[in-house]
mmCIF file of the N, C-alpha and C atoms, coordinates in Angstrom:
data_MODEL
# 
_entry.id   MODEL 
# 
loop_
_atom_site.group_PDB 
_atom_site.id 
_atom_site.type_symbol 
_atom_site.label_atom_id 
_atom_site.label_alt_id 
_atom_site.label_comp_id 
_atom_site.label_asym_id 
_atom_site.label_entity_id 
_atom_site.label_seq_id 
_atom_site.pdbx_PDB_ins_code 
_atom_site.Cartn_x 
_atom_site.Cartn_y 
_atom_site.Cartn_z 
_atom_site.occupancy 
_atom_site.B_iso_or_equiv 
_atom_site.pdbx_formal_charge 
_atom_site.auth_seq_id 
_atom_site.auth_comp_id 
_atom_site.auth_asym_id 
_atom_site.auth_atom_id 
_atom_site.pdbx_PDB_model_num 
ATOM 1   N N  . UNK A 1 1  ? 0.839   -1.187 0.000   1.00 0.00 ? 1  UNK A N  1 
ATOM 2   C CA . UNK A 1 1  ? 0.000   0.000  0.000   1.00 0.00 ? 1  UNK A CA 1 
ATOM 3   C C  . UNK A 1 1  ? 0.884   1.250  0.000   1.00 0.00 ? 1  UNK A C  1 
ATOM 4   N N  . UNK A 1 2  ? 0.577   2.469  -0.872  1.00 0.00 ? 2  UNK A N  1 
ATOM 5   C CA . UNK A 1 2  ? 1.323   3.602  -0.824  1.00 0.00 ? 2  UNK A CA 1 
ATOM 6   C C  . UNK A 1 2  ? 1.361   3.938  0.483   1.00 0.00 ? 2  UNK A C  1 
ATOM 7   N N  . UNK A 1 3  ? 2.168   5.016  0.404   1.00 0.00 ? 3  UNK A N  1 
ATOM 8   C CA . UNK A 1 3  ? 1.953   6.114  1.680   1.00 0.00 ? 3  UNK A CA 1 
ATOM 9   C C  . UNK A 1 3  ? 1.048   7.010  1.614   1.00 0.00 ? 3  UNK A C  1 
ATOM 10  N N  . UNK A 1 4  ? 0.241   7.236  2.869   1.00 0.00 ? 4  UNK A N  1 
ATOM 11  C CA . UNK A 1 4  ? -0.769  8.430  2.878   1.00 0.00 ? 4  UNK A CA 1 
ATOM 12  C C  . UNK A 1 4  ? -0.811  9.539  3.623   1.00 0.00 ? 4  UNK A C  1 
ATOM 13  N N  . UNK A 1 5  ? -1.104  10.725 2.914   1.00 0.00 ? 5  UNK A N  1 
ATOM 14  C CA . UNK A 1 5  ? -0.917  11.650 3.923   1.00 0.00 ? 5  UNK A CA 1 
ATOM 15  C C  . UNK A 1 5  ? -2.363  12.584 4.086   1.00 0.00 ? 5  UNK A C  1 
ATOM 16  N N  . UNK A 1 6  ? -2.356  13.069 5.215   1.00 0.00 ? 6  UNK A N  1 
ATOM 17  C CA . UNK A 1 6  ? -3.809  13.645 5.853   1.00 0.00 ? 6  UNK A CA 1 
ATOM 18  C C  . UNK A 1 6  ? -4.034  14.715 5.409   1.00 0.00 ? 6  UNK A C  1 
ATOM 19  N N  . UNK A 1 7  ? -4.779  14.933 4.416   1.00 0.00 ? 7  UNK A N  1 
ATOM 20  C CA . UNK A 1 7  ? -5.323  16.393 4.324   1.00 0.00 ? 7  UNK A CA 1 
ATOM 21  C C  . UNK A 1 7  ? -6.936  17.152 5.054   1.00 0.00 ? 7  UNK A C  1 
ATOM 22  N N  . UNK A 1 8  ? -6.206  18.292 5.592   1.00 0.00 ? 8  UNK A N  1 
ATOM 23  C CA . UNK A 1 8  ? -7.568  18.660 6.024   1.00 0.00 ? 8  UNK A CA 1 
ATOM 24  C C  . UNK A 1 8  ? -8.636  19.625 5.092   1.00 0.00 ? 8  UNK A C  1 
ATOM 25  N N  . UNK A 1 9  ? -9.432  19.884 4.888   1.00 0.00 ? 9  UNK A N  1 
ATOM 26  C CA . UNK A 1 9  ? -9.668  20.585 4.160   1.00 0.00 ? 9  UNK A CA 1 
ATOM 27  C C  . UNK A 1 9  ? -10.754 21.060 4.803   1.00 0.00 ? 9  UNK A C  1 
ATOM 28  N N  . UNK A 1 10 ? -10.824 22.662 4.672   1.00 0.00 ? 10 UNK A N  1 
ATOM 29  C CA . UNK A 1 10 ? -11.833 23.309 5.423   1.00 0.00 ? 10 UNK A CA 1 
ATOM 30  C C  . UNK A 1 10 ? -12.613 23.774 3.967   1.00 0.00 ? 10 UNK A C  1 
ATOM 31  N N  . UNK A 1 11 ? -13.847 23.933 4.769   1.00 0.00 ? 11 UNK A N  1 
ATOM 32  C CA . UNK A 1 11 ? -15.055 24.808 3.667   1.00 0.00 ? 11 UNK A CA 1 
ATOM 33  C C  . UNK A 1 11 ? -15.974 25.105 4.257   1.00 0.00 ? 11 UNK A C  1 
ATOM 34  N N  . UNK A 1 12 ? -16.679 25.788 3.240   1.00 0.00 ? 12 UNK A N  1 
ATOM 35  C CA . UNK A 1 12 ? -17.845 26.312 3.737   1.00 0.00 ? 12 UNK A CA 1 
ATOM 36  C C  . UNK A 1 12 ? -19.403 26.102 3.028   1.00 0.00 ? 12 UNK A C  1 
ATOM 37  N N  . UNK A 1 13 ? -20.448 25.408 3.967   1.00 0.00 ? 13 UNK A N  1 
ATOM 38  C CA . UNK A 1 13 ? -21.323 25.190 3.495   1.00 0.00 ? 13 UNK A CA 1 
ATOM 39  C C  . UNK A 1 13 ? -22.620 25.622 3.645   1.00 0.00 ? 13 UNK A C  1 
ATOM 40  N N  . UNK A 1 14 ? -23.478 26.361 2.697   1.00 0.00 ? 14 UNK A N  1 
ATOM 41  C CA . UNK A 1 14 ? -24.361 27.440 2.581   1.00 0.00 ? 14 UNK A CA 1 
ATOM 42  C C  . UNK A 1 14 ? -25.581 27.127 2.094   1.00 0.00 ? 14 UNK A C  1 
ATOM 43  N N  . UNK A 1 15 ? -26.487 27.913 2.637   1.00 0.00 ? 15 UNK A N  1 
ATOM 44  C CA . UNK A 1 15 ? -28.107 27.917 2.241   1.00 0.00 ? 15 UNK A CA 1 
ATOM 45  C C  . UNK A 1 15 ? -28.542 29.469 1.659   1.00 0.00 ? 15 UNK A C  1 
ATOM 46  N N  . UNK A 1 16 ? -29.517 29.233 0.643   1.00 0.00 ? 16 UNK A N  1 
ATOM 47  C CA . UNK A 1 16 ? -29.927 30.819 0.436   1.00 0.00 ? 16 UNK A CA 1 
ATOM 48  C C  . UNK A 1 16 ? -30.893 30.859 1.544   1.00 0.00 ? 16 UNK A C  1 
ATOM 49  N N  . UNK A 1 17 ? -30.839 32.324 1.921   1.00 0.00 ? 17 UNK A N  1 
ATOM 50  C CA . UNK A 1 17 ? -32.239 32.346 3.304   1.00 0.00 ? 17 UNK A CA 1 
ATOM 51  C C  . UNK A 1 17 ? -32.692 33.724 2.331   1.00 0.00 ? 17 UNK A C  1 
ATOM 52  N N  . UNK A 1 18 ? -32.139 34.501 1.670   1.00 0.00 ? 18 UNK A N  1 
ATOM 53  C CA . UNK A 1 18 ? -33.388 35.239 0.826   1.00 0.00 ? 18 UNK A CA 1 
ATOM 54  C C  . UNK A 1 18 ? -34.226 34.524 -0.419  1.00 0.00 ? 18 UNK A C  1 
ATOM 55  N N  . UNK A 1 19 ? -34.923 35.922 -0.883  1.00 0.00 ? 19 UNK A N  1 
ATOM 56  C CA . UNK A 1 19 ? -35.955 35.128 -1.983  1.00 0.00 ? 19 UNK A CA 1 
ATOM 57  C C  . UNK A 1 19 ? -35.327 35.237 -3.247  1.00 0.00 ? 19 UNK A C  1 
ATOM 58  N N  . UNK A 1 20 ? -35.367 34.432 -4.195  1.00 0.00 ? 20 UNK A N  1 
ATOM 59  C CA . UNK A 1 20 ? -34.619 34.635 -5.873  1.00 0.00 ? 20 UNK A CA 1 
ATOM 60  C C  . UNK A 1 20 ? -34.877 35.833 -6.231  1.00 0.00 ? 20 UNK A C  1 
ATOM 61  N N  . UNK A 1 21 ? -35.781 36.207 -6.245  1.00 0.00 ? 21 UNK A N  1 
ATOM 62  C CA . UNK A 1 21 ? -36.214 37.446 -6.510  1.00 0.00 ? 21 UNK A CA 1 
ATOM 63  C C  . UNK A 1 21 ? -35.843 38.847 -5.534  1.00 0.00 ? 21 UNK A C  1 
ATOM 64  N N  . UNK A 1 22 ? -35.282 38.322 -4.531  1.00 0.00 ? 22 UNK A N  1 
ATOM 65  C CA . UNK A 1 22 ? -34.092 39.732 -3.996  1.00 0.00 ? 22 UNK A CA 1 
ATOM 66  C C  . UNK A 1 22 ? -32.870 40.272 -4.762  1.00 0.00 ? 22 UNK A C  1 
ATOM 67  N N  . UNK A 1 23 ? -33.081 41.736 -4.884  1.00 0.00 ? 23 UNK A N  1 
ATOM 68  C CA . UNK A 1 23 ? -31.991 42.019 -5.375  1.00 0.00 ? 23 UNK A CA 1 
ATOM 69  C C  . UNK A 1 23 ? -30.210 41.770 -4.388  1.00 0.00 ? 23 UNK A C  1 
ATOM 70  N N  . UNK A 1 24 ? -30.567 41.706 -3.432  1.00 0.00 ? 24 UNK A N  1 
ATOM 71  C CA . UNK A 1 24 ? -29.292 41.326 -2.610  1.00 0.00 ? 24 UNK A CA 1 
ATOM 72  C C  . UNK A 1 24 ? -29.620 40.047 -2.019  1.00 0.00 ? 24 UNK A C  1 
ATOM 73  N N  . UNK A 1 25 ? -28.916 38.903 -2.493  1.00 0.00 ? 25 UNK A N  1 
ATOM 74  C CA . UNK A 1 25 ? -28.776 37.617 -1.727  1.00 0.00 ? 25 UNK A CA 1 
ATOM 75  C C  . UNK A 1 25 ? -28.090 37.282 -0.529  1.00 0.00 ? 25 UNK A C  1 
ATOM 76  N N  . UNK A 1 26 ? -28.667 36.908 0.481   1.00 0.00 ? 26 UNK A N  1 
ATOM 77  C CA . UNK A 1 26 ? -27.942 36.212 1.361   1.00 0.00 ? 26 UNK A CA 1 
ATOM 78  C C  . UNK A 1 26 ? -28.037 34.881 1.901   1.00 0.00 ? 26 UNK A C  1 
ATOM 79  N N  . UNK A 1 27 ? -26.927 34.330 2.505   1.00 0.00 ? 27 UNK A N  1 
ATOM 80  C CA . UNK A 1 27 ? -27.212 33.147 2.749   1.00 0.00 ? 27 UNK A CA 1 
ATOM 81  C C  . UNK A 1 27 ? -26.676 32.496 3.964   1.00 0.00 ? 27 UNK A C  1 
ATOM 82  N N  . UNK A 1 28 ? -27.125 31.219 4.725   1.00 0.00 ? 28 UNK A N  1 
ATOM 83  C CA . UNK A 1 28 ? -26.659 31.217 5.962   1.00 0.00 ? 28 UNK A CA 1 
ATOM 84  C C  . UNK A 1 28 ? -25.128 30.400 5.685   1.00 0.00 ? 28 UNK A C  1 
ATOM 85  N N  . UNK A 1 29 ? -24.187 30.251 6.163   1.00 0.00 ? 29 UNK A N  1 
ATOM 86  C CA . UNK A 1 29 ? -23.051 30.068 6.286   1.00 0.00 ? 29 UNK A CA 1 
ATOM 87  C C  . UNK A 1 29 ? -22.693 29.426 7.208   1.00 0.00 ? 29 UNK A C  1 
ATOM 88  N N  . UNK A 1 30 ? -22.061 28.367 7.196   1.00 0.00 ? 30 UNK A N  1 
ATOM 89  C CA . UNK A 1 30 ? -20.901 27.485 8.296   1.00 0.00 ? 30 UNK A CA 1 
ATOM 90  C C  . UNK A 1 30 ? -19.892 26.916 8.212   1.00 0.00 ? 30 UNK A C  1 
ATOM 91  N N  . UNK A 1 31 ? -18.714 26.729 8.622   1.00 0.00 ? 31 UNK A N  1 
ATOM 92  C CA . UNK A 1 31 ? -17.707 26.730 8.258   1.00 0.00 ? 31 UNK A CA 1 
ATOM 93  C C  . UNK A 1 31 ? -17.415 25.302 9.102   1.00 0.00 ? 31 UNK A C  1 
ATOM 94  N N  . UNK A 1 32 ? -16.527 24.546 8.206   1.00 0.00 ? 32 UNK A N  1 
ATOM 95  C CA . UNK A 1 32 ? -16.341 22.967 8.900   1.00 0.00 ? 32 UNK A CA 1 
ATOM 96  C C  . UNK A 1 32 ? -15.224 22.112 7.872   1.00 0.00 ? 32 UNK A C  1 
ATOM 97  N N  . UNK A 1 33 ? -14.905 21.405 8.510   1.00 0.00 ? 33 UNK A N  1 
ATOM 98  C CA . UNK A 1 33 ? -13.352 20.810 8.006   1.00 0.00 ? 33 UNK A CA 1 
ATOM 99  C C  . UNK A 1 33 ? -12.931 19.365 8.594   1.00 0.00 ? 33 UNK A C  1 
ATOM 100 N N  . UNK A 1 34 ? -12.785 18.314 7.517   1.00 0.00 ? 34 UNK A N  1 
ATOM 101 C CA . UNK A 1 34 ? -12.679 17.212 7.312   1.00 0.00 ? 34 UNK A CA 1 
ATOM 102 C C  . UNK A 1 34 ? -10.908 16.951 6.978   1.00 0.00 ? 34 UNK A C  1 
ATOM 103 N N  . UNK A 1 35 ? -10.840 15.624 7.809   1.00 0.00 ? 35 UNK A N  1 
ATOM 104 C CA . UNK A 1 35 ? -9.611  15.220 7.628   1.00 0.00 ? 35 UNK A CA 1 
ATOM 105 C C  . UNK A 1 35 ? -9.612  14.054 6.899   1.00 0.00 ? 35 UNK A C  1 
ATOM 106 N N  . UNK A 1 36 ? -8.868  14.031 5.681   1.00 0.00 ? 36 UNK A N  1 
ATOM 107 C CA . UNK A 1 36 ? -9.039  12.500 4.772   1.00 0.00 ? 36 UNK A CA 1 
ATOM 108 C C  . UNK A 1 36 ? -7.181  11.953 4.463   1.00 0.00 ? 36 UNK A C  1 
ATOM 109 N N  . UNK A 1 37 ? -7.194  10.887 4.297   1.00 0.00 ? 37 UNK A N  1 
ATOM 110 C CA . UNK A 1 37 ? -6.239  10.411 4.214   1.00 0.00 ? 37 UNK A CA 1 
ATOM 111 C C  . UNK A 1 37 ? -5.988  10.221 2.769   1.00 0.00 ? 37 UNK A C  1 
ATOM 112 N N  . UNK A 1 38 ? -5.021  10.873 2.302   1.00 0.00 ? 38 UNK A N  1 
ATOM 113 C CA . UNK A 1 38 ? -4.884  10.332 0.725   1.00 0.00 ? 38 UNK A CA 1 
ATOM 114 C C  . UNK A 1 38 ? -3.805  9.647  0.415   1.00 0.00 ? 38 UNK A C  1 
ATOM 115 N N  . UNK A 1 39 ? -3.463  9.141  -0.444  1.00 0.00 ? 39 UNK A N  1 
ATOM 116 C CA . UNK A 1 39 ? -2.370  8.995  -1.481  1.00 0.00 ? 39 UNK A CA 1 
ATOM 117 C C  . UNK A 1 39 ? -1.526  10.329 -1.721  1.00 0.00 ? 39 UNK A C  1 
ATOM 118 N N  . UNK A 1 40 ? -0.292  9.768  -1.712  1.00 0.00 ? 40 UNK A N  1 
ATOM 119 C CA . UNK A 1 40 ? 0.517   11.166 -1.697  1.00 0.00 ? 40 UNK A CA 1 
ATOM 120 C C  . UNK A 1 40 ? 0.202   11.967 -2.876  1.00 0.00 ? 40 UNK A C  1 
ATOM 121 N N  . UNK A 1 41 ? 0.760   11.250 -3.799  1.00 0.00 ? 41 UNK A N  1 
ATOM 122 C CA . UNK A 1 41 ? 0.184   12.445 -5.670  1.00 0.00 ? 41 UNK A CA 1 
ATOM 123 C C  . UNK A 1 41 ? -0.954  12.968 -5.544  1.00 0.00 ? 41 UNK A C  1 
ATOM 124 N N  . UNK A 1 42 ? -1.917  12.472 -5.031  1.00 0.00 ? 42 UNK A N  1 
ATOM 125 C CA . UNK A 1 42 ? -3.323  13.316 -4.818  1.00 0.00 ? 42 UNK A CA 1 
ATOM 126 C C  . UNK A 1 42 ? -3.186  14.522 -4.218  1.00 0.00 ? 42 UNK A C  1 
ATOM 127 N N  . UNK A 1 43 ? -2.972  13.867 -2.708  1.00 0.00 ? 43 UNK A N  1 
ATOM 128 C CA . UNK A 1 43 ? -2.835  15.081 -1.865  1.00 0.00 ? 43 UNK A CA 1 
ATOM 129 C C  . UNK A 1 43 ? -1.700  15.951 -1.775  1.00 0.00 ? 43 UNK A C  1 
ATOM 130 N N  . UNK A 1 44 ? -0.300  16.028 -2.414  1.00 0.00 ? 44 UNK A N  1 
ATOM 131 C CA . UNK A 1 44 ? 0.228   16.821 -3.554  1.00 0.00 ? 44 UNK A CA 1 
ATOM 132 C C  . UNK A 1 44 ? -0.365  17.996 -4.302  1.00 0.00 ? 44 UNK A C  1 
ATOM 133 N N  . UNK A 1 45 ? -1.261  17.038 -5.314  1.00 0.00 ? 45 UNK A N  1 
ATOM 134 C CA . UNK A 1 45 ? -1.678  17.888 -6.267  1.00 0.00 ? 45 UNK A CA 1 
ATOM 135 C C  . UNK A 1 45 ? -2.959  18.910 -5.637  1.00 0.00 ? 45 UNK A C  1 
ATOM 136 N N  . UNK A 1 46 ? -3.418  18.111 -4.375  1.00 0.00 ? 46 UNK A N  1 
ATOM 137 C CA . UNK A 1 46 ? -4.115  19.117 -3.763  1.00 0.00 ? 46 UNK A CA 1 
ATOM 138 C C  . UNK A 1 46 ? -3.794  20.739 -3.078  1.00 0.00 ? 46 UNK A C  1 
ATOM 139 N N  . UNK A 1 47 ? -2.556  19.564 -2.535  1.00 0.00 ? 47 UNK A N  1 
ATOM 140 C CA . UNK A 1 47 ? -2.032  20.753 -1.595  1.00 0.00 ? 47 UNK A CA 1 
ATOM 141 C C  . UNK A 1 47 ? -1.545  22.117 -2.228  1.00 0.00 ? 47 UNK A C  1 
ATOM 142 N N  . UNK A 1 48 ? -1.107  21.392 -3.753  1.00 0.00 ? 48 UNK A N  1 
ATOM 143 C CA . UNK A 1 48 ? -0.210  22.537 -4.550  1.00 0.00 ? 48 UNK A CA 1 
ATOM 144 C C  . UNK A 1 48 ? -1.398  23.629 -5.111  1.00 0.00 ? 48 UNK A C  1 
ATOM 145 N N  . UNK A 1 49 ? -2.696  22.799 -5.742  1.00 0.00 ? 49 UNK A N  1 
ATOM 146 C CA . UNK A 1 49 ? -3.386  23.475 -6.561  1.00 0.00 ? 49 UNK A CA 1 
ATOM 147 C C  . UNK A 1 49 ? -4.471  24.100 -5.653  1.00 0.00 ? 49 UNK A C  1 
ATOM 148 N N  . UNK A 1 50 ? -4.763  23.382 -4.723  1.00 0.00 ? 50 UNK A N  1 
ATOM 149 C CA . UNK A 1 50 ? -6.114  23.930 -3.642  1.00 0.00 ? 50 UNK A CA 1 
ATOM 150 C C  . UNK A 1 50 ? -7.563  23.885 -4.413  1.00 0.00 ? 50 UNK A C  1 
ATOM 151 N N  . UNK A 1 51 ? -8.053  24.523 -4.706  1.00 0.00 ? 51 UNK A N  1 
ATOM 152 C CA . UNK A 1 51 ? -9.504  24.229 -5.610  1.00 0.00 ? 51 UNK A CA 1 
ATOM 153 C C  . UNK A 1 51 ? -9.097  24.486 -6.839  1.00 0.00 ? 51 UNK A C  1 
ATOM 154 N N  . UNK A 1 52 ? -8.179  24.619 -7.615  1.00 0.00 ? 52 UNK A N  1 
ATOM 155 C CA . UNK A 1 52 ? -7.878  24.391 -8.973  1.00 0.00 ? 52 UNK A CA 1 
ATOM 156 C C  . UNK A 1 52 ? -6.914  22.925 -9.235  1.00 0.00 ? 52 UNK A C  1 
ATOM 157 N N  . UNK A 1 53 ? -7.301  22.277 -8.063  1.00 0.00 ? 53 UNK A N  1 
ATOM 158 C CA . UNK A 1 53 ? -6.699  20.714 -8.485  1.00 0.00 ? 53 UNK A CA 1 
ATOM 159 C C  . UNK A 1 53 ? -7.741  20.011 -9.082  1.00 0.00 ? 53 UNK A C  1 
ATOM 160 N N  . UNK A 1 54 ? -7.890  19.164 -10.126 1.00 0.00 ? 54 UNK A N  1 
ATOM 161 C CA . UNK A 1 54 ? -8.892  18.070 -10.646 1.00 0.00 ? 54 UNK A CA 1 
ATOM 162 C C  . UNK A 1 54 ? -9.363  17.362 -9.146  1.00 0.00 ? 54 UNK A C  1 
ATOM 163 N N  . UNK A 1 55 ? -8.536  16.928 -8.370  1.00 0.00 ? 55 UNK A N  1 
ATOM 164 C CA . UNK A 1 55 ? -9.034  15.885 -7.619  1.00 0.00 ? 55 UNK A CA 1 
ATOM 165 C C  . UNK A 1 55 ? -9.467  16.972 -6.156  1.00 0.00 ? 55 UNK A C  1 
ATOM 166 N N  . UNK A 1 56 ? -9.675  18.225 -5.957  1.00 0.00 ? 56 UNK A N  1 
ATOM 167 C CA . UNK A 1 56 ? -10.406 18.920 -4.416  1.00 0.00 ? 56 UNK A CA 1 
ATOM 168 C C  . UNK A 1 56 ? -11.775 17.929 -4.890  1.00 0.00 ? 56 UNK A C  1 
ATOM 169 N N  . UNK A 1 57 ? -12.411 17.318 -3.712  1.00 0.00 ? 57 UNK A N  1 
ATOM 170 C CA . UNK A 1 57 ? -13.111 17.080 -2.992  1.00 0.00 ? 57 UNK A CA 1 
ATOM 171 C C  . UNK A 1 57 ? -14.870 17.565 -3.136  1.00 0.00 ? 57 UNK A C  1 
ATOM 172 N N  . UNK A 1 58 ? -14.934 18.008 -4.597  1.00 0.00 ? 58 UNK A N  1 
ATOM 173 C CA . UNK A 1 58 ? -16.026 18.859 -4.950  1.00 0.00 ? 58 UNK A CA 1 
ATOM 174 C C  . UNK A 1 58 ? -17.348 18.598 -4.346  1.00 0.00 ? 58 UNK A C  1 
ATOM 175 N N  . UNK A 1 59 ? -17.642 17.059 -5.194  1.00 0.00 ? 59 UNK A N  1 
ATOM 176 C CA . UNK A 1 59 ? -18.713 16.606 -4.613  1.00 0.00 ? 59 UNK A CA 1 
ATOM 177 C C  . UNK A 1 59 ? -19.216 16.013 -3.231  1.00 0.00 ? 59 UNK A C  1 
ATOM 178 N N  . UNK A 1 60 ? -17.919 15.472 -2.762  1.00 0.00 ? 60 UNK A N  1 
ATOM 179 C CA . UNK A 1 60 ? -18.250 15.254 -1.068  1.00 0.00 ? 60 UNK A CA 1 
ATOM 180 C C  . UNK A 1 60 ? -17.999 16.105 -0.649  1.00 0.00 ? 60 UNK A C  1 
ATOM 181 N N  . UNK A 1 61 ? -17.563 17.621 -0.968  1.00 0.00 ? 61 UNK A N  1 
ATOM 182 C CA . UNK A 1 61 ? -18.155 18.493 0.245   1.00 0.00 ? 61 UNK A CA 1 
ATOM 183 C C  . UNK A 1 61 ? -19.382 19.206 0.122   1.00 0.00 ? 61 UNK A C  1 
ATOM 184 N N  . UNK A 1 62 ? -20.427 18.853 -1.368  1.00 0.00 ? 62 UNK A N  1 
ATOM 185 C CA . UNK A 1 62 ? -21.569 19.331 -1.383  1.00 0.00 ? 62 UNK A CA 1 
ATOM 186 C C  . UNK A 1 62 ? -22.361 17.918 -0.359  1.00 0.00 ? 62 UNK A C  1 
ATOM 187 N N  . UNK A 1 63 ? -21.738 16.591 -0.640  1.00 0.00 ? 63 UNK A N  1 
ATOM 188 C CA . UNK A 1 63 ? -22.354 15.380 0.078   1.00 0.00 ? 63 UNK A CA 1 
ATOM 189 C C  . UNK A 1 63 ? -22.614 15.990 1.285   1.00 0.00 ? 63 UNK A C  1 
ATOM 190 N N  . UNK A 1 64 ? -21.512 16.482 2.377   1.00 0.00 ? 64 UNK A N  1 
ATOM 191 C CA . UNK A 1 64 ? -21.488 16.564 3.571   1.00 0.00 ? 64 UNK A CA 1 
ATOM 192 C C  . UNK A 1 64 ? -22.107 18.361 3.660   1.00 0.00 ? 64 UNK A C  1 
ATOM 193 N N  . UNK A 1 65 ? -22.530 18.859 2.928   1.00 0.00 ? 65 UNK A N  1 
ATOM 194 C CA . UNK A 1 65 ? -23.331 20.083 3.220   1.00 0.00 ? 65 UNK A CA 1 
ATOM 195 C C  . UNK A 1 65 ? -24.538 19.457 3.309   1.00 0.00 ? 65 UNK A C  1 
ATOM 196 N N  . UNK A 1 66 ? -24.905 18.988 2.778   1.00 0.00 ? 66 UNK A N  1 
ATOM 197 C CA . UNK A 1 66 ? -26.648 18.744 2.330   1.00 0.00 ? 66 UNK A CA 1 
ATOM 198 C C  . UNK A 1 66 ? -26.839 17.563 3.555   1.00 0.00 ? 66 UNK A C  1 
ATOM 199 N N  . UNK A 1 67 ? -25.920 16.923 4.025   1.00 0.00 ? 67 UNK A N  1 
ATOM 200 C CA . UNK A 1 67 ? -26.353 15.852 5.072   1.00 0.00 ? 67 UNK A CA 1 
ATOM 201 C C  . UNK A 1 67 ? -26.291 16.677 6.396   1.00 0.00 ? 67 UNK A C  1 
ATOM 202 N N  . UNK A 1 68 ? -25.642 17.792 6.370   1.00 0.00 ? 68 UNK A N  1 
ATOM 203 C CA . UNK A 1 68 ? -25.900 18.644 7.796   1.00 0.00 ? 68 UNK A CA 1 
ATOM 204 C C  . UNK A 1 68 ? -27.163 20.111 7.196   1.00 0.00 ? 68 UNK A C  1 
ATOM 205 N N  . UNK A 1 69 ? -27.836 19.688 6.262   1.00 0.00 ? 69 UNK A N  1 
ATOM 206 C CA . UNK A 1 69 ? -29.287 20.539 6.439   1.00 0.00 ? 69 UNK A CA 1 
ATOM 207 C C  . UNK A 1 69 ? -28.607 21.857 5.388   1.00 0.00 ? 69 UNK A C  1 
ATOM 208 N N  . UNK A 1 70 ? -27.609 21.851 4.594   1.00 0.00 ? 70 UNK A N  1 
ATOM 209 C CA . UNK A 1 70 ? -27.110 22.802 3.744   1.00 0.00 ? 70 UNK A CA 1 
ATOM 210 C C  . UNK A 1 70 ? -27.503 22.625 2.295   1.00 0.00 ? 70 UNK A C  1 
ATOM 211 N N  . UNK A 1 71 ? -27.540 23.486 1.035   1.00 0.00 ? 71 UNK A N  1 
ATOM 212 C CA . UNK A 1 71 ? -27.493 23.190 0.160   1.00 0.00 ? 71 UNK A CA 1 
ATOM 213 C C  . UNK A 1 71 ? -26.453 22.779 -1.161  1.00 0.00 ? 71 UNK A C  1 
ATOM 214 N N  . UNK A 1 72 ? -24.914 23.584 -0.020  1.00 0.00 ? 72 UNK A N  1 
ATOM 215 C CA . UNK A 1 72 ? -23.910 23.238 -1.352  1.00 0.00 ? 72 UNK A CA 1 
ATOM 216 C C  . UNK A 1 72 ? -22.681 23.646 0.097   1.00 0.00 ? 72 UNK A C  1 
ATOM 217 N N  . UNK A 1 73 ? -21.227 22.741 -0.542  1.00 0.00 ? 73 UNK A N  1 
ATOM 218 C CA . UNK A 1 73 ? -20.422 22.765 -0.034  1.00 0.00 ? 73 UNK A CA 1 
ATOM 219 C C  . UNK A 1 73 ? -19.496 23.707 -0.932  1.00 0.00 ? 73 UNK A C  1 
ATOM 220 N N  . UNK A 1 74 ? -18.770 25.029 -0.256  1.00 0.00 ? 74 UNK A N  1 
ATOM 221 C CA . UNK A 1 74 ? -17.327 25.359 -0.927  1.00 0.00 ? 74 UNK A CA 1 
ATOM 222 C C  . UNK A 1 74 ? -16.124 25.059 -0.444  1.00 0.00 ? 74 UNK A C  1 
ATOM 223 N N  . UNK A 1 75 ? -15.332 24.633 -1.237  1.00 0.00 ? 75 UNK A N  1 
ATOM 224 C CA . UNK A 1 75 ? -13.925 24.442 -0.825  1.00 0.00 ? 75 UNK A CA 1 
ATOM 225 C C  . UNK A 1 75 ? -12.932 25.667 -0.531  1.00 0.00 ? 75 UNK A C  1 
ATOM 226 N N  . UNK A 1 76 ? -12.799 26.098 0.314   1.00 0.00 ? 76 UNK A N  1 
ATOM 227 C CA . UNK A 1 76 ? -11.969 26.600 1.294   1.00 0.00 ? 76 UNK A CA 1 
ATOM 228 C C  . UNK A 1 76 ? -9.842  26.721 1.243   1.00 0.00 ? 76 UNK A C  1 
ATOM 229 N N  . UNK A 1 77 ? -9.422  25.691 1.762   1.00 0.00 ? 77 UNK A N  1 
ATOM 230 C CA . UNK A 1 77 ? -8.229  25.281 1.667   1.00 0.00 ? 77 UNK A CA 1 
ATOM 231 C C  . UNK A 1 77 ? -8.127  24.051 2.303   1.00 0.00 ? 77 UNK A C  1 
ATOM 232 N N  . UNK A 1 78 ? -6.736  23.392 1.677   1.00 0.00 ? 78 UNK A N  1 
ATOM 233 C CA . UNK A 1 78 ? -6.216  22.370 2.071   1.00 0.00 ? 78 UNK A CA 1 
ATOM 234 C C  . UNK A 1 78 ? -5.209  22.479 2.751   1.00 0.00 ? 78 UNK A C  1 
ATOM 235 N N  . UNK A 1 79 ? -4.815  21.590 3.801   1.00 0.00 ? 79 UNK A N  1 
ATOM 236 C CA . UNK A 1 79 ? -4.297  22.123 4.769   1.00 0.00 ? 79 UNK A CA 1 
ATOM 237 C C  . UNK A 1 79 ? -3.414  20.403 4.981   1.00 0.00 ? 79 UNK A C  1 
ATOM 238 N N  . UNK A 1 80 ? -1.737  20.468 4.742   1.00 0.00 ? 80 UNK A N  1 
ATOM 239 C CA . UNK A 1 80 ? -1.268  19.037 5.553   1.00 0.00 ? 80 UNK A CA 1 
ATOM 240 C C  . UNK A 1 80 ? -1.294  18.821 6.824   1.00 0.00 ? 80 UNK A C  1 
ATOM 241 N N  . UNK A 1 81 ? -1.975  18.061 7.248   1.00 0.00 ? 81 UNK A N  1 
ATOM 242 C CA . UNK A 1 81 ? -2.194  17.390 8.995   1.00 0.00 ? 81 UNK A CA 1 
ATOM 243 C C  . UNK A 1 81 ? -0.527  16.749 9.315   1.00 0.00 ? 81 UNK A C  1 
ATOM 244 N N  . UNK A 1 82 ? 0.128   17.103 10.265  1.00 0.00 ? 82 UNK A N  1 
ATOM 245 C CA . UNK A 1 82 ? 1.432   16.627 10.490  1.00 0.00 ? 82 UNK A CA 1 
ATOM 246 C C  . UNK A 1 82 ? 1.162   15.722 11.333  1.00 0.00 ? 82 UNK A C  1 
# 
């Protein structure tokens, strides 16, 4: 098995609380951060590119917005866990 190293990655995951039809949107906000174990080249290419890597974490951090009552996850930064 390769070696793996821990990336944390913080984000932020949001709800609209105005109406579409507001000219100024807002939305509720929370901020939360997962530690995953990768493969080094991954988490590399993470660490180097941050949300302009192919492999950030897109869809499991919309997974883990919407399972805590959110509608979409943003990616934030990646962060190496020592």
């Amino acid at each position: 098995m390769k070696a793996l190293k821990r990336v944390c990655i913080t984000y932020h995951m949001q709800t609209m609380i105005s109406k579409p039809s507001d000219s100024t949107r807002e939305y509720d906000t929370a901020e939360s951060c997962i530690v995953i174990p990768m493969v080094e080249e991954i988490a590399n290419d993470i660490l180097e590119k941050q949300s302009g890597s192919a492999h950030a974490p897109r869809i499991l951090l919309n997974e883990l917005a919407c399972y805590q009552g959110y509608e979409n996850g943003i990616f934030l930064i990646a962060e190496e866990v020592k």
